[in-house]
N, C-alpha and C positions, 0 to 999 in steps of 0.2 A: 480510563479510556475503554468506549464498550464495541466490540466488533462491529456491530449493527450499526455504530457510527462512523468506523472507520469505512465499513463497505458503501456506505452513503457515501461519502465523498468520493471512492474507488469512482464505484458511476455516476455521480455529479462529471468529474474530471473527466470518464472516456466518453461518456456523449456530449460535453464538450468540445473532446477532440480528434473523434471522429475516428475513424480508421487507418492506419493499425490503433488498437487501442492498449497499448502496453502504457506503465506511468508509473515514475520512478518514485519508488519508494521515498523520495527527499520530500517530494513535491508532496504528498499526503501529511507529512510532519508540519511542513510547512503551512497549509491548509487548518491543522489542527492547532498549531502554537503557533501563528502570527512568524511576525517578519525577524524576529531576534533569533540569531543565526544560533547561539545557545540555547534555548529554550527546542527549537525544531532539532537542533543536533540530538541535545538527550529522548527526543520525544521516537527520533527515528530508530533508535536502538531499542526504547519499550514496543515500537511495532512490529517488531521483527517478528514476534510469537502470537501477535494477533495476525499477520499477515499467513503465517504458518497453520493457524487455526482454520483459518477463512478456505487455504487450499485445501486442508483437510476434510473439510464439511463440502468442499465444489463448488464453493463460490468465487473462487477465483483462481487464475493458473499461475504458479511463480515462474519466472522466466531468466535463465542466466546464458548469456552467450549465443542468444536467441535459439534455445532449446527449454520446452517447460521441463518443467526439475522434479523430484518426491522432495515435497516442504522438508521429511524429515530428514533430510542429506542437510 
């Protein structure tokens, strides 16, 4: 799984929906592994460090309890 594809789908998903655009980390696994609830469960655990990457570089903001976060907490 390569960043630059996960960020693809990041912004495919928020301009499709629009504002706020926050998008739950399931929903991206989901997008990447199809509809088997196994396959996107394992798949959302290997995003966690691409999702951490991505904040890292400023391409996207992590967001817990509607406060953005330091990825590396």
């Amino acid at each position: 799984m390569k960043p630059d594809q996960v960020l693809a789908i990041i912004t495919d998903l928020s301009t499709a929906k629009g504002a706020p655009k926050t998008i739950d980390p399931n929903v991206v696994a989901r997008e990447l592994a199809g509809p088997d609830s196994k396959d996107w469960g394992r798949m959302a655990r290997q995003l966690r460090s691409v999702f951490v990457r991505l904040a890292q570089e400023g391409s996207i903001e992590l967001i817990r309890k509607g406060k953005v976060t330091d990825p590396t907490e």
